[in-house]
Biotite code that builds the C-alpha atoms (Angstrom):
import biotite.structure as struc

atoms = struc.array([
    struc.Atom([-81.777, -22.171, 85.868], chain_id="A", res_id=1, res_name="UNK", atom_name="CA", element="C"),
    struc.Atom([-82.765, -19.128, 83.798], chain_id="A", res_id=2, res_name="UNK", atom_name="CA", element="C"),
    struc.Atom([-79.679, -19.034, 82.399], chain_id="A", res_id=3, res_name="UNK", atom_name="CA", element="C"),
    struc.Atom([-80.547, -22.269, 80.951], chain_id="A", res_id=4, res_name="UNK", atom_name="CA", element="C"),
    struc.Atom([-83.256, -21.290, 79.174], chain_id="A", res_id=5, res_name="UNK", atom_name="CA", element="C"),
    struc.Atom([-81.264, -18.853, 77.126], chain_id="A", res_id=6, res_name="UNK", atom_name="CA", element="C"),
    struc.Atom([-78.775, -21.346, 76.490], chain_id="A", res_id=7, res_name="UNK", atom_name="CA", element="C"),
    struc.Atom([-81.625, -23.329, 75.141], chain_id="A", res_id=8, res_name="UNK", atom_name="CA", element="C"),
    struc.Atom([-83.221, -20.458, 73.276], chain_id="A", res_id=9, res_name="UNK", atom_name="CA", element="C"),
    struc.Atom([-79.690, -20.404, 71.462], chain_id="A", res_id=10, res_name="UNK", atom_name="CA", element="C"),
    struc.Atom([-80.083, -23.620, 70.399], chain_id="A", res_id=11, res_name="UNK", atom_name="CA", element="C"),
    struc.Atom([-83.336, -24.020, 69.115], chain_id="A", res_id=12, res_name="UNK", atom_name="CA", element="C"),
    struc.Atom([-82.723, -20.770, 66.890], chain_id="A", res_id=13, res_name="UNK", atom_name="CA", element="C"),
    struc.Atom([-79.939, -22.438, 65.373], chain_id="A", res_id=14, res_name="UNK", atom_name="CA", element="C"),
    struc.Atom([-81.536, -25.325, 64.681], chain_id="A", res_id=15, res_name="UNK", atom_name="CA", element="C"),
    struc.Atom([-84.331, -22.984, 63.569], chain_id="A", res_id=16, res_name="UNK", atom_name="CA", element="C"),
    struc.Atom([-82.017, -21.415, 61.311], chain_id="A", res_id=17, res_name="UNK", atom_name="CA", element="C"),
    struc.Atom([-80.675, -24.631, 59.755], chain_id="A", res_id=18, res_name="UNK", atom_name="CA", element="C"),
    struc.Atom([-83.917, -26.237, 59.068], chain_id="A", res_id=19, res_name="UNK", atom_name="CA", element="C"),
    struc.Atom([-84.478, -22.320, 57.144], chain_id="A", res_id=20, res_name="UNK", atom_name="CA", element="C"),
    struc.Atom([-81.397, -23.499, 54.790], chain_id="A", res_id=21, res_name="UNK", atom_name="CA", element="C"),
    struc.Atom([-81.818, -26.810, 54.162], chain_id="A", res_id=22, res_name="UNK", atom_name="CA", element="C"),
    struc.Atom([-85.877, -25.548, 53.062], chain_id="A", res_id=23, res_name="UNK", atom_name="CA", element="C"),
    struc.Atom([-83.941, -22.945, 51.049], chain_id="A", res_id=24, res_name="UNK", atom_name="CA", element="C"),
    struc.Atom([-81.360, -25.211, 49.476], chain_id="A", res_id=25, res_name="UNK", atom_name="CA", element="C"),
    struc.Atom([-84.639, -27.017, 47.563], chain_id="A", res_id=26, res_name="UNK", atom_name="CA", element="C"),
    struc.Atom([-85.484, -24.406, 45.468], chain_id="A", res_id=27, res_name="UNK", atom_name="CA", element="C"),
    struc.Atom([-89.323, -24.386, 46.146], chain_id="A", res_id=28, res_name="UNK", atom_name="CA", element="C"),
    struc.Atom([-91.201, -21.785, 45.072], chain_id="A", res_id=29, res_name="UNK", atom_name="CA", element="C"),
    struc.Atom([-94.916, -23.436, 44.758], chain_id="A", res_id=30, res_name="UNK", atom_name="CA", element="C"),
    struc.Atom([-96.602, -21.438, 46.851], chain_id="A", res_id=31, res_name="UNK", atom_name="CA", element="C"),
    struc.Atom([-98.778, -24.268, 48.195], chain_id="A", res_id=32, res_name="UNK", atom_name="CA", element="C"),
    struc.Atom([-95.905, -26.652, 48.122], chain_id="A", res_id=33, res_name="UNK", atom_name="CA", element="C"),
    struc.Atom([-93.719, -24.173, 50.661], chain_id="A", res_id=34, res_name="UNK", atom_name="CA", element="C"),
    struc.Atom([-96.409, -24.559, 53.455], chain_id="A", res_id=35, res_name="UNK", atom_name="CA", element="C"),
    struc.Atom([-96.157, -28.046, 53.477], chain_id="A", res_id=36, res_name="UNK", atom_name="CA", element="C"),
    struc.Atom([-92.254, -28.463, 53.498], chain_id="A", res_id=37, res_name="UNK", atom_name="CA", element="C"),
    struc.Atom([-90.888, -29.827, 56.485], chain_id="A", res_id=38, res_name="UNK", atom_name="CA", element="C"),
    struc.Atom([-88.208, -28.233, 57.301], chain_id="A", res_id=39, res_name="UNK", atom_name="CA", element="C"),
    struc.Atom([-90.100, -24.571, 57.282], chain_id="A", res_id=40, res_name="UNK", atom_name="CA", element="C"),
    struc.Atom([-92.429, -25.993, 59.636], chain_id="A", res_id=41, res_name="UNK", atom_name="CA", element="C"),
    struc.Atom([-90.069, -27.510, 61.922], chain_id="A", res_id=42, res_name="UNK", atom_name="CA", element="C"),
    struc.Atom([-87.916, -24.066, 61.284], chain_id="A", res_id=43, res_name="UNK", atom_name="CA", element="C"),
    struc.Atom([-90.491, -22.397, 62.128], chain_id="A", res_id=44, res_name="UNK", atom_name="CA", element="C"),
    struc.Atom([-91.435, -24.500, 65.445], chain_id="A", res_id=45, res_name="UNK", atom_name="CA", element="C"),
    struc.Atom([-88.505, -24.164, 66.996], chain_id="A", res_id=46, res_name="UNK", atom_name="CA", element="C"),
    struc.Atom([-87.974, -20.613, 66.055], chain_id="A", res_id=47, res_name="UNK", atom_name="CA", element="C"),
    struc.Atom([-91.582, -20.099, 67.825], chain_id="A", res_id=48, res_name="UNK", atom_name="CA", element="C"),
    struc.Atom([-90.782, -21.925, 70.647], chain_id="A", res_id=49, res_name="UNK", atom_name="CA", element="C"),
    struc.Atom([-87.365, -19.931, 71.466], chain_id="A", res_id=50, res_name="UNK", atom_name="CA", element="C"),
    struc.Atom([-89.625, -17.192, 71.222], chain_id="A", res_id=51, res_name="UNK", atom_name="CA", element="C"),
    struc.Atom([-91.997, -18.360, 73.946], chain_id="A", res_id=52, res_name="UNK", atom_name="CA", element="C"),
    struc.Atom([-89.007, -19.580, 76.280], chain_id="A", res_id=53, res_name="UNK", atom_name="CA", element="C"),
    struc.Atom([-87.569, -16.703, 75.645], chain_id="A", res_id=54, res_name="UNK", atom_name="CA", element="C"),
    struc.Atom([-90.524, -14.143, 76.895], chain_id="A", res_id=55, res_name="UNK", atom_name="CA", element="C"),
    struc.Atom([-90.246, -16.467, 80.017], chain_id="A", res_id=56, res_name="UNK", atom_name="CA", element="C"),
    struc.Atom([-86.144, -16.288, 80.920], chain_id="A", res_id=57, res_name="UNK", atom_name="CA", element="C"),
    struc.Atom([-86.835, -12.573, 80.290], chain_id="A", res_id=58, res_name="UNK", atom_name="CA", element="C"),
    struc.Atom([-88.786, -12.623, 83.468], chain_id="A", res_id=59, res_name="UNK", atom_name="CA", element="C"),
    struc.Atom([-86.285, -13.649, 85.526], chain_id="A", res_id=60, res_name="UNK", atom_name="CA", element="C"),
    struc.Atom([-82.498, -12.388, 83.612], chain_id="A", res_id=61, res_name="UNK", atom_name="CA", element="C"),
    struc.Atom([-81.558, -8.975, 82.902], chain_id="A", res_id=62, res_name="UNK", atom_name="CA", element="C"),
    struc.Atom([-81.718, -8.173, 79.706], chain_id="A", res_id=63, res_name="UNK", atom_name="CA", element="C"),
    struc.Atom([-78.443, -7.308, 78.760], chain_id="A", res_id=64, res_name="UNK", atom_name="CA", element="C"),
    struc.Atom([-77.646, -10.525, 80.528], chain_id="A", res_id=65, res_name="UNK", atom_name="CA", element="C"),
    struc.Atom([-79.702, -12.811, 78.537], chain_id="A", res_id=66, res_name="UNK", atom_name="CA", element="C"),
    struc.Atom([-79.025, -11.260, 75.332], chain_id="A", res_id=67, res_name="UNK", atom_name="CA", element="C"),
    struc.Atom([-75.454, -11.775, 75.225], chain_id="A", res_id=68, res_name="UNK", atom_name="CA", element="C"),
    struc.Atom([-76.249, -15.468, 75.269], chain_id="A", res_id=69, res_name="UNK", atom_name="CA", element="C"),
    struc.Atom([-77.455, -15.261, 72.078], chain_id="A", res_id=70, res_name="UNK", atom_name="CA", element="C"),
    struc.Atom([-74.028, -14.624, 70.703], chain_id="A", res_id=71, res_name="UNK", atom_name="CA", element="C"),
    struc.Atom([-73.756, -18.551, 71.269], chain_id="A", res_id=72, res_name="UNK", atom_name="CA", element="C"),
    struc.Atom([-76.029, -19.157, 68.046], chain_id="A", res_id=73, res_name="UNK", atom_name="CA", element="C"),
    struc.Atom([-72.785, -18.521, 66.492], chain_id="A", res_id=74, res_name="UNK", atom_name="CA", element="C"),
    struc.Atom([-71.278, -21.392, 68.114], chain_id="A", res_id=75, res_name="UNK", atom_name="CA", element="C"),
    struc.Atom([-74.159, -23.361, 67.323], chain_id="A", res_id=76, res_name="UNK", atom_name="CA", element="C"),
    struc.Atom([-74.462, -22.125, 63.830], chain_id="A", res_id=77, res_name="UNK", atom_name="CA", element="C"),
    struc.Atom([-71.124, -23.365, 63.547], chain_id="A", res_id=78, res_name="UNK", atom_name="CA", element="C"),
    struc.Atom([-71.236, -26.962, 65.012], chain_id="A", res_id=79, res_name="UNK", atom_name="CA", element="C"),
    struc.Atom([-74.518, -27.740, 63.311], chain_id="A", res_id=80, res_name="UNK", atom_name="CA", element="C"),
    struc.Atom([-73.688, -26.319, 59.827], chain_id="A", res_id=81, res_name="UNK", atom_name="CA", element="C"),
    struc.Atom([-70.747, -28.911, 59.827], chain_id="A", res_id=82, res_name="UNK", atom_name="CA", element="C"),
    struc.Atom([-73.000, -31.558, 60.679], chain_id="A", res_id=83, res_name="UNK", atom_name="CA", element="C"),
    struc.Atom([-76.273, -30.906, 58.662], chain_id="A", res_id=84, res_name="UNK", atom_name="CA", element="C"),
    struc.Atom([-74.549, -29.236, 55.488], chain_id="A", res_id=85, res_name="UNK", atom_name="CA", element="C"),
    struc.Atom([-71.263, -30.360, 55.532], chain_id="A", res_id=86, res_name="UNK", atom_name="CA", element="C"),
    struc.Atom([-69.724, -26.865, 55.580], chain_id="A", res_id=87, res_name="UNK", atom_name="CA", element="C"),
    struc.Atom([-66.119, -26.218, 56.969], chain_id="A", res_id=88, res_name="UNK", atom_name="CA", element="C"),
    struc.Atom([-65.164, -25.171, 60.039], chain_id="A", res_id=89, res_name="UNK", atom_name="CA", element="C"),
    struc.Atom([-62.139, -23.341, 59.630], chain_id="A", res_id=90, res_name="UNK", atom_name="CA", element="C"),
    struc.Atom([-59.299, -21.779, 62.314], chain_id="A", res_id=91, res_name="UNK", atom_name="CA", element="C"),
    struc.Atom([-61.093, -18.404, 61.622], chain_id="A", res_id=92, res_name="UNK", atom_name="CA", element="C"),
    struc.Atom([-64.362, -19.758, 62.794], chain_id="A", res_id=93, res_name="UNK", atom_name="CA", element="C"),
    struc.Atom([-62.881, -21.558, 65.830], chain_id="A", res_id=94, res_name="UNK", atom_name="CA", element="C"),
    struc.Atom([-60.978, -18.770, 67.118], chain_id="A", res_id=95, res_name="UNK", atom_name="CA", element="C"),
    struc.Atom([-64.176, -16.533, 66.705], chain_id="A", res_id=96, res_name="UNK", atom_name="CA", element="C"),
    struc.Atom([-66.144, -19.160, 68.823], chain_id="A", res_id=97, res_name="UNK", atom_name="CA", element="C"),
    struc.Atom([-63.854, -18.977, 71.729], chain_id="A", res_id=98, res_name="UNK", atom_name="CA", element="C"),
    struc.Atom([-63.839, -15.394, 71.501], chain_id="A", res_id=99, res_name="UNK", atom_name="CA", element="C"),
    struc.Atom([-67.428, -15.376, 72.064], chain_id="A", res_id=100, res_name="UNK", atom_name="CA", element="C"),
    struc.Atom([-67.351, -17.757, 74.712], chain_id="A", res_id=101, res_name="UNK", atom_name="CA", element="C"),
    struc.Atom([-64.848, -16.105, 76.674], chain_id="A", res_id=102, res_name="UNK", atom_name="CA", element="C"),
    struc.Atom([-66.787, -13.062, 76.264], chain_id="A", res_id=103, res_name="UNK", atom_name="CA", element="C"),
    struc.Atom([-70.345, -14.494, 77.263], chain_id="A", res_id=104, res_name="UNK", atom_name="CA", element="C"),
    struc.Atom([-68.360, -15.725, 80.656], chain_id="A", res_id=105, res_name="UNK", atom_name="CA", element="C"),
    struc.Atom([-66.342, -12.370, 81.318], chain_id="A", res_id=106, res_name="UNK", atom_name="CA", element="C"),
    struc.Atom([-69.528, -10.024, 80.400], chain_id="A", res_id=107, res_name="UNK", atom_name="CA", element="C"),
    struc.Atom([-72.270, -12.503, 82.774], chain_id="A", res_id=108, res_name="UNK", atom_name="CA", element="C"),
    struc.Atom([-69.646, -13.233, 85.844], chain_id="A", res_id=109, res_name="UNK", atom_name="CA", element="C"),
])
């Protein structure tokens, strides 16, 4: 189940991270004005609360364990950049994700 939570951990930083670019892509630099922008508050919520589930899947994973699930924000990176941006997901990029997918399962079985 703990292994879940990493999983999930991976995905809410990516989505963490995206929110982070589309907030960059706008070009704010108000200072008041940045504080209020949604996507650096929801960036920063799910960053916060990958954060939290992390500190409790450390409790029950090895470390070395759990952190080589965060290789998948790669993956994730990947998938949601294409959907939210509209950036490319070339053969490079694919090949690199099942790289790191075969290596999550050979390094945690």
């Amino acid at each position: 189940m703990f292994y879940a939570v990493a999983v999930i951990v991976a995905i809410f930083a990516s989505i963490g991270h995206v929110c982070f670019k589309k907030f960059a892509l706008k070009g704010k630099t108000v200072f008041p004005a940045l504080l209020m922008d949604w996507h650096l508050i929801s960036g920063s919520a799910f960053f916060g609360t990958g954060v939290i589930l992390s500190i409790i899947a450390l409790k029950y994973i090895d470390f070395s364990a759990y952190y080589s699930f965060t290789a998948l924000n790669y993956l994730f990176i990947s998938v949601l950049s294409k959907i939210y941006l509209k950036e490319r997901i070339d053969q490079r990029k694919i090949i690199g994700n099942l790289i790191i997918i075969f290596g999550i399962l050979v390094y945690n079985l």
